[in-house]
N, C-alpha and C positions, 0 to 999 in steps of 0.2 A: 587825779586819775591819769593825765596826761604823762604828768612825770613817772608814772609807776610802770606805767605802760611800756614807755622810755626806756626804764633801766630792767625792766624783766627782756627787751627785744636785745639792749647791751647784753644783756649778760648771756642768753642762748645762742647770740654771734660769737661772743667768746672760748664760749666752750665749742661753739662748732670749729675755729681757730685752729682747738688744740687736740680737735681727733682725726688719728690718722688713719683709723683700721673701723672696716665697720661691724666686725664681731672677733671676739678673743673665744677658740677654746678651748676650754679648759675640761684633764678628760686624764686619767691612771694609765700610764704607760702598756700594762697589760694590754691597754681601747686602743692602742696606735693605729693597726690596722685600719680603725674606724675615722678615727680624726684625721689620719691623712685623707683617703677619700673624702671628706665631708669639707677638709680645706681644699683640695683641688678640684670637686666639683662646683662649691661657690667664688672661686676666682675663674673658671671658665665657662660659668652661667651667663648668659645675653640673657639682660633684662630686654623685656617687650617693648618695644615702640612707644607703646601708652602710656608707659610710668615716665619714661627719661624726660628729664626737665625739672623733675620735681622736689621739692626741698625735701630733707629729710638729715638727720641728727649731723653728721659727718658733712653735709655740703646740699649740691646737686646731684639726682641720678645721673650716672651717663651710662650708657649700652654695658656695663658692667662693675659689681660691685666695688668699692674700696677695697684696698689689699685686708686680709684677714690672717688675724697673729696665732702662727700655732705654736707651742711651748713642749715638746714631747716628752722631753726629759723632766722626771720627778726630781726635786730640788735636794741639796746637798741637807744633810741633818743643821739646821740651824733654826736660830729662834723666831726669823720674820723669813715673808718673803724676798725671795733676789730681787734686788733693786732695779733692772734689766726689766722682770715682770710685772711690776713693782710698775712702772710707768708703762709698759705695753697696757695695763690693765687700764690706767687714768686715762690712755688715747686710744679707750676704744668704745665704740656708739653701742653695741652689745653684748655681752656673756652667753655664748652657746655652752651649757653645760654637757658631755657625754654621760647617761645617768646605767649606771649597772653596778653592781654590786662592788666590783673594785675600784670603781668612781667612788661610792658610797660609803668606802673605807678608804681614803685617799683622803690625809692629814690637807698634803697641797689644793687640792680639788676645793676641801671643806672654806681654804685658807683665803683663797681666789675670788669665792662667791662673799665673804664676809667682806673684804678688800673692796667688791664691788658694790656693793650695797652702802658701803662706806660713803663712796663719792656720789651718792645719790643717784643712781640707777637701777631700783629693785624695779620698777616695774620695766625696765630692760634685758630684763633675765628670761632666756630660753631653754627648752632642756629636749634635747634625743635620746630616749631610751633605745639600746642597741643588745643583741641579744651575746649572753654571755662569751667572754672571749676563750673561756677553758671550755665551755660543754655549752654549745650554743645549739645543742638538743635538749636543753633540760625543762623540764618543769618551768612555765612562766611564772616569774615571783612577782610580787604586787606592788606598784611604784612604790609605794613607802621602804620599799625595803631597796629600794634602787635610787632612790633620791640621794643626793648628800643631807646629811643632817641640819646641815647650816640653815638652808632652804626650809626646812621644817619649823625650825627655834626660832626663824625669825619669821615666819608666819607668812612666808611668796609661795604662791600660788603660780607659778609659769607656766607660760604652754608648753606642752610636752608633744612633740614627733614623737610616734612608736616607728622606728625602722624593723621593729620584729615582723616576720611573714605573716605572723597572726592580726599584727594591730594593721597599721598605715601603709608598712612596705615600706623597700629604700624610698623611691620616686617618691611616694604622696609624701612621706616623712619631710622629704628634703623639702620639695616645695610650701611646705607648712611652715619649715623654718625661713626660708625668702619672703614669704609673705610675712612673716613679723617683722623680719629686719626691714623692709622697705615699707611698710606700712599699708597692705594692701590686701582683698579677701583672697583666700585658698581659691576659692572658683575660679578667679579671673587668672589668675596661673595657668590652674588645671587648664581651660579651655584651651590656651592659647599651647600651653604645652601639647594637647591633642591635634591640634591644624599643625604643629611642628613635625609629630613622629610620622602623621600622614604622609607629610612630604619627604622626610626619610625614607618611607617604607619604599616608595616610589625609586628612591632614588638607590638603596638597597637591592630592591628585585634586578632592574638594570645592574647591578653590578655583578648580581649575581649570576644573570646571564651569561655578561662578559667572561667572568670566571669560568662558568660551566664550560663555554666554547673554546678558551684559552687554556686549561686543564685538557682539556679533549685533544687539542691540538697534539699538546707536549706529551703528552702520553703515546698515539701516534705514532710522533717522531723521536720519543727514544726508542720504540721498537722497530721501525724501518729501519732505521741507522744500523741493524746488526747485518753482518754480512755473507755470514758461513753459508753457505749452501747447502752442505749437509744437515740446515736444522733453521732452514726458511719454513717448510711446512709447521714446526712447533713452534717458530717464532711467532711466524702469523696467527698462530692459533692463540698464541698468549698474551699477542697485543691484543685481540678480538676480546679477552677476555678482561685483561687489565682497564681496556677502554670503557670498556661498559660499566666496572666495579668503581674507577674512576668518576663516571657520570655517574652511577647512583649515587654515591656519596656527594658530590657539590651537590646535587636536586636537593637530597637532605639536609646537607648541612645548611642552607640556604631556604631551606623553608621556611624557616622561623618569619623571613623576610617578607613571607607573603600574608598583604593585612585579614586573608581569609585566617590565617591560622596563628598569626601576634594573642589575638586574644586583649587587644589594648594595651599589651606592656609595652615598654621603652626596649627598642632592642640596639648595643653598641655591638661594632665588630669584634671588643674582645667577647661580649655574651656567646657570639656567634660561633669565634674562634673556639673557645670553653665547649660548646656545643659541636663543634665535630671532633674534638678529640675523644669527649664523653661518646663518642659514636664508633669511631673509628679504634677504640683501644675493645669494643664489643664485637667487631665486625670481620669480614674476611680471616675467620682462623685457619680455613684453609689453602689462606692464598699467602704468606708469609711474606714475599718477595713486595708484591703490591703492598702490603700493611705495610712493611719496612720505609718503602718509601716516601708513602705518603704521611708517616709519622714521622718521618726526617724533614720534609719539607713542614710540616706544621713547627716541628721544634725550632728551626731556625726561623718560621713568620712569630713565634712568642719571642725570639730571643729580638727581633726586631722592634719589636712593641715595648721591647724592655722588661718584660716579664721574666727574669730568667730561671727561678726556682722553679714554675712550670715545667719549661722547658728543658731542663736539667731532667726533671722526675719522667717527664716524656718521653725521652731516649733512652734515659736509663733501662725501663719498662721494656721498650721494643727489643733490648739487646737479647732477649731469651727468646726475639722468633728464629726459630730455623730455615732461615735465606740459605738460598741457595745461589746465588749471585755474589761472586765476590766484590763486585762495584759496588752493589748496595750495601753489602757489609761496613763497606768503607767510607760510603755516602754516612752509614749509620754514626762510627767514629770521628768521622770529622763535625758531626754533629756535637758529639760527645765531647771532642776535644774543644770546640769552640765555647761550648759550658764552663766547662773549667777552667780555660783560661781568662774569663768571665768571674769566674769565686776565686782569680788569683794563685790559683793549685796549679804553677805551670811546671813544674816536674811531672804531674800527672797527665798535665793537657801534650809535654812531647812524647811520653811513653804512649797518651793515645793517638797524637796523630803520626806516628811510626809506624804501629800495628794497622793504621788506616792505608797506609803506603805499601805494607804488605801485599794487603787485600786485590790492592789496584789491578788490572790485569797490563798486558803488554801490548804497547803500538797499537793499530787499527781496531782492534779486538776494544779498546775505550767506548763508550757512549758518549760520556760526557768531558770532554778534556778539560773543562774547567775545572772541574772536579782536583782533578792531581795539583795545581795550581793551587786552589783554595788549601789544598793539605800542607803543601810547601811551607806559601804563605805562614799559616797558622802557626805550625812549627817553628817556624822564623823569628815571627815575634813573638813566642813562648823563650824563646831561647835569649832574643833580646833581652825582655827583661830579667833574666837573671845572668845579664850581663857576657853573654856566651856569644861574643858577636862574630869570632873565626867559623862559629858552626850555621851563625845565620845567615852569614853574607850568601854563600855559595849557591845556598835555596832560595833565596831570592833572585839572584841573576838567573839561576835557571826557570824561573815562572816567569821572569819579566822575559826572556829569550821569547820564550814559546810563545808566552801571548802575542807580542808584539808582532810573531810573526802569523799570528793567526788574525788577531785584531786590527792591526795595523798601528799606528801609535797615537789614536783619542778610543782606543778598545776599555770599558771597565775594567775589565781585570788589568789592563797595563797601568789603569789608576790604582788598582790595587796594589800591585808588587811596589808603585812608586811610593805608596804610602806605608808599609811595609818597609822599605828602605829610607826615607825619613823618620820613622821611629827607633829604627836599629842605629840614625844616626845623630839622633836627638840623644840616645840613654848613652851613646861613645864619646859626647860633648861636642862634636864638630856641627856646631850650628850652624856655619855654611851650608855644608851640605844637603845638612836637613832639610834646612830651608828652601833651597831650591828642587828638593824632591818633591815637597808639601805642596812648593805654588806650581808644579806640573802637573802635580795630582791633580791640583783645585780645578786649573785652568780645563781640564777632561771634565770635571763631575761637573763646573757649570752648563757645559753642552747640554746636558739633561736639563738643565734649570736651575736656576738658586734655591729652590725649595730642597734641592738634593739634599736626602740625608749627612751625605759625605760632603757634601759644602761648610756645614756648621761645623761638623768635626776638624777639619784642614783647616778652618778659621781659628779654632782653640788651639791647633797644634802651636800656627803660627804665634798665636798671643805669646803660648809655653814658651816656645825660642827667644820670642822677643823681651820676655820678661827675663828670663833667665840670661840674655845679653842685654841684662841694664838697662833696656827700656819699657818701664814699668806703662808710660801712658801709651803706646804702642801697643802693649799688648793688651790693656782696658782697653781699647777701641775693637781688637781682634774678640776679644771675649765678649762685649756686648753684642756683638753684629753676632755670634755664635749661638748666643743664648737666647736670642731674639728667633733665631731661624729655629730653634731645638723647639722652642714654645709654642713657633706655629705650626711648626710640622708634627711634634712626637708629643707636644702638651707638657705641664710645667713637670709633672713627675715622673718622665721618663731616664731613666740613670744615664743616657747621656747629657744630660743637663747638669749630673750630679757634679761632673769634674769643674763644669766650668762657672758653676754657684759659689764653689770652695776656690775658685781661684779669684774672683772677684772680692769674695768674701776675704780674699788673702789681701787684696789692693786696698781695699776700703779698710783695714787691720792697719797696716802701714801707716795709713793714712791718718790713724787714729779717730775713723770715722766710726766708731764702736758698736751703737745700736742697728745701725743699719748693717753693720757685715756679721754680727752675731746673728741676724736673720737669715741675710745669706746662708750661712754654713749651718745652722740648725737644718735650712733645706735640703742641706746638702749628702749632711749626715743623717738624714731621714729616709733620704728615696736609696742610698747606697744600703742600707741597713734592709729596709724592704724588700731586697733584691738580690745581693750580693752576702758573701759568705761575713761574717762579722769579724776577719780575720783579714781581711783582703787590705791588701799593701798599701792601695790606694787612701787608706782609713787613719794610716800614721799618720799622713797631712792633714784631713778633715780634723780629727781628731785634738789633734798637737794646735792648730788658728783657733776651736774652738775654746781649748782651754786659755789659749790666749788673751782669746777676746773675754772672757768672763772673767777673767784676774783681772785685765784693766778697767774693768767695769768694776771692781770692786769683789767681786764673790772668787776669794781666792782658793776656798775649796773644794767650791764645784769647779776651777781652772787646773785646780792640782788633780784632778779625781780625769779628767779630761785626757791629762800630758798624761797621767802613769798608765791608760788606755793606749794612747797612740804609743808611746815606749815600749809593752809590751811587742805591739807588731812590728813597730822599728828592729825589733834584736830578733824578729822572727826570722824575717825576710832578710836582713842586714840591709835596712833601707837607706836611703841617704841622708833623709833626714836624722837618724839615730843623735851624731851628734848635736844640731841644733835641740831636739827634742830634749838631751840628758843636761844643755847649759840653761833650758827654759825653765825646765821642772828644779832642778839646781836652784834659781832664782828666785821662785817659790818657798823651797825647801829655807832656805836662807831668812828670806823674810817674815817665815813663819818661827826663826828660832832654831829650826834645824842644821844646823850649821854643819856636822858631823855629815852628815847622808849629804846635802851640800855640795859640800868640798870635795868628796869621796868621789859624786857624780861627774864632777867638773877635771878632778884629776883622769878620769874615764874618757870624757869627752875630747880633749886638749888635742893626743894624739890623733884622733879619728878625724877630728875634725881638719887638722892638716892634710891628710893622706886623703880627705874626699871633696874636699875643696883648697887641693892647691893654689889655682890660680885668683882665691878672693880671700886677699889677707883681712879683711875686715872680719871675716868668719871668727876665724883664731882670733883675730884681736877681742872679741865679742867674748871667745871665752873667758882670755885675762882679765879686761872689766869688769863681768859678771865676780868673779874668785876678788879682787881688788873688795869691789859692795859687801860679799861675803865677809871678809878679813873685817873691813871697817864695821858692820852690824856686831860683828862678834867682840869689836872691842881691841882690835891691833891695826888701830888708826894709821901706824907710820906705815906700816908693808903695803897695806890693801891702800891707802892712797897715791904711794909709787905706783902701784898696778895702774891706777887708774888714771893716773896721768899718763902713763907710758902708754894703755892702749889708747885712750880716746881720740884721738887724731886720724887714725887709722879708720874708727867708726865713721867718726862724723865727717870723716871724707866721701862717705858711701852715704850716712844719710844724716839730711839736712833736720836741722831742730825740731822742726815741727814735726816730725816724723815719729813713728812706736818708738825704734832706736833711738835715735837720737833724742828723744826729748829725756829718756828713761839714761840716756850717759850724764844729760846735763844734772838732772835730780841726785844722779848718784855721785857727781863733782860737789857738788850744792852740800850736802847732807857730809861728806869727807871733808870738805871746810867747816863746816860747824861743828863736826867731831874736831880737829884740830884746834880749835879756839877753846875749847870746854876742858 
């Protein structure tokens, strides 16, 4: 008995050993929307006081759950699971099912729960019904018909969360599903979650205050600030008025806060946010100029939050009231242009902040001088990146002028234009300078605090430089210090985290640290896609690591399907990466037998890749090696193993064996000798 005891306590330390994640889920890309919130609300849940300590599948509780694996992308046509899932699934203490109708018809969905049941974990199977992702007004259908079928055949009976309005709610939902993964009743949650919102509300109302009084203020004093004399009596009358329209809307938007009128729901700032703009796109139609504004100001507090397809639809909306205000008009475009440049459309974002510049009025007659500033700016680095830097430079020294002379030199906006001119000279290659824009930036934005938004930003700038001069563990030091402040400040899926997910995601790729940086960038490419235009420049690179990483994991499919994604936007924008991305996919091509599409890609690449990376002959040499592989797979050993002796030197002088590079020159030396002896 003793012995038996023994080896059943062996063996549940063991497998606790090998789990790393304390729920996988799994869920039909159509549910994304769903599963991303449902993974970033259970990695930023504080478990209660009373549980942590306690054992449970994965380990010990601590103050919050083990990281939880989300898979968004539906798998390439193939006969098993990706092997990448394939083992997320065996290290993981739970299966959270997404259960709706395109879960229920989800090959991979069905593939996942059978996978899991496999390893002996059916009574670890949870399931959230979520109402549908096309018509999530229809008719409630009846979990059977929302279940995956797998679930049925083999006879599990899960708990199921309803997130529908009708069943549990998001909240009860969610917390139903916490309380199976740590092993503990709904009640005891629920309670402690109500002593939670209480002290929120508390702390809500207080801010709301603060706001009310601080809205008041600025309203005010953008209307004292005017100074004509002939139009002091209608001025004052239209502050008198805007002030009041002003304060009615924070009372309301802000009620929600007060626990007379919550009603028991959970209320977040964005709820909130949501709720004065559902207010304020009803209200004042007869005051256009005050709507204008204060839907300028909400669209850029959403673009802060990271929401920005909100905030895009938000100004877009307001651009049909009839201001009468040229500042606000221009207040409104730069709104507009800051969107766009945002979805990457930066043709669009200078055309609008030009017309924004129009609007502006002249000298004293300004309200707000940062204003012009922010347009400059904006324009500057719109034009940055599309490499236009004789038109950007000029607009930036004239905002850093003004501010500097208005702020003094630690004013934000003089961190602005400094940051603004480290990007303009980060994309011209002069990393000197950049650099030293960036750490005067920093050195302003920490006066405010390290929590400063613009703190973690200027930290990832720095990583980018420092990586892109060669120092790869310098700039992992910059990116984690960045992603760490992005987390505490803006939460894990806010798209300023997107960049610098995919750039670690890039280090740990290098590195050939595979499972963990294909997690990274799955992140990465999830909150950009949620947010941003699916076209956006920024996407060639997410794109282009992730199919990397899933070919060297073995799924050279879904790696190929990955790169011809990032390529397209590579030749959209004419990114920098284009050639790297047409030698990678090339490599693929080749290995799959393609040889013809191959070679073709790689004849494509050769030049480009000289002309946008002069000064790193490793680039070019990377493309010869790669054509050398090709020639040898295809069967003309002698050409493609001169290639490949000719480049490799040149590589693995950049990167050492153990490296992606590098170890993939040595395989393809290796593989060239035994074609030569055969």
């Amino acid at each position: 008995m003793g012995g038996l005891i023994s080896e059943v306590a062996d063996e549940v330390a063991r497998e606790r050993d090998t789990l790393r994640y304390s729920a996988f889920i799994s869920y039909n890309h159509k549910d994304r929307a769903w599963a991303a919130w449902l993974h970033g609300k259970l990695e930023r849940y504080r478990l209660p006081d009373t549980v942590v300590g306690r054992a449970v599948a994965w380990g010990v509780l601590e103050t919050r759950l083990a990281p939880v694996f989300q898979d968004r992308e539906e798998l390439a046509a193939s006969t098993d699971l990706a092997s990448s899932v394939r083992q997320a699934l065996k290290e993981a203490a739970n299966l959270i099912v997404i259960c709706s109708t395109n879960g229920a018809q989800s090959r991979w969905v069905n593939e996942e729960v059978r996978e899991f049941v496999a390893l002996g974990r059916r009574s670890q199977i949870q399931c959230l019904i979520v109402p549908e992702a096309e018509h999530p007004a229809a008719p409630l259908l009846p979990e059977a018909q929302l279940f995956p079928p797998a679930l049925l055949e083999l006879g599990i009976e899960p708990l199921a969360a309803d997130a529908r309005p009708s069943g549990d709610g998001r909240q009860a939902a969610f917390l139903k599903l916490v309380a199976g993964l740590i092993g503990v009743r709904y009640d005891e949650l629920r309670q402690r979650e109500q002593a939670r919102r209480q002290k929120r509300l508390v702390l809500l109302a207080s801010a709301a205050l603060a706001g009310f009084l601080l809205m008041s203020a600025l309203a005010a004093f953008a209307f004292i600030s005017r100074a004509e004399a002939v139009r002091e009596r209608d001025l004052a009358r239209q502050k008198t008025i805007t002030a009041q329209r002003t304060t009615d809307f924070v009372k309301n938007l802000f009620r929600l806060a007060d626990p007379s009128e919550a009603k028991g729901n959970s209320i977040t700032v964005r709820e909130v946010l949501d709720r004065g703009a559902r207010q304020i796109e009803g209200e004042l139609s007869g005051e256009p100029d005050t709507k204008a504004e204060l839907v300028s100001t909400l669209s850029e507090v959403y673009m802060g939050l990271g929401a920005y397809r909100q905030a895009d639809g938000l100004i877009r909306r307001s651009l049909s009231l009839p201001v009468r205000s040229g500042e606000t008009r221009a207040r409104q475009l730069a709104a507009l242009g800051a969107s766009l440049a945002l979805q990457g459309n930066y043709q669009e974002a200078i055309a609008t902040y030009r017309r924004a510049a129009v609007y502006m009025p002249d000298g004293e007659k300004v309200r707000d001088p940062v204003l012009l500033s922010q347009i400059q700016i904006g324009q500057a680095e719109s034009l940055a990146a599309l490499e236009q830097y004789g038109q950007a430079w000029p607009l930036i020294r004239q905002a850093f002028g003004r501010d500097l002379a208005r702020e003094g030199p630690t004013g934000q906006s003089v961190a602005r234009a400094l940051e603004a001119g480290g990007f303009t000279a980060q994309m011209e290659g002069d990393f000197s300078r950049s650099r030293a824009l960036y750490t005067r930036a920093l050195a302003i934005r920490r006066q405010q605090g390290n929590l400063h938004p613009k703190v973690s930003e200027n930290l990832g700038e720095l990583g980018t430089i420092a990586y892109l001069a060669g120092d790869a563990a310098s700039a992992e030091q910059y990116w984690r210090q960045a992603l760490a402040r992005d987390q505490q400040v803006l939460g894990p899926d806010h798209p300023d985290s997107a960049a610098t997910l995919n750039n670690l995601g890039r280090v740990l790729l290098e590195q050939r640290k595979l499972p963990g940086a294909l997690q990274l960038l799955n992140r990465s490419a999830n909150i950009y896609l949620a947010q941003r235009n699916e076209e956006h420049d920024d996407l060639a690179f997410i794109f282009a690591n992730v199919g990397l990483a899933r070919a060297a994991l073995g799924d050279r499919s879904s790696g190929e399907r990955y790169l011809r994604r990032a390529l397209d936007i590579a030749e959209l924008h004419e990114h920098p990466a284009l050639a790297p991305i047409m030698t990678d996919l090339a490599d693929l091509r080749c290995k799959a037998g393609g040889y013809a599409e191959g070679l073709a890609l790689l004849e494509r690449a050769a030049p480009i890749m000289a002309e946008t990376y002069p000064h790193d002959p490793w680039r070019s040499a990377w493309v010869v090696n790669t054509r050398g592989a090709c020639l040898v797979a295809r069967g003309d050993v002698s050409a493609g193993s001169r290639l490949l002796q000719a480049s490799a030197p040149a590589v693995l002088k950049r990167w050492p064996d153990a490296t992606l590079y590098g170890s993939e020159v040595k395989q393809r030396l290796a593989a060239s000798r035994r074609a030569q002896r055969r």
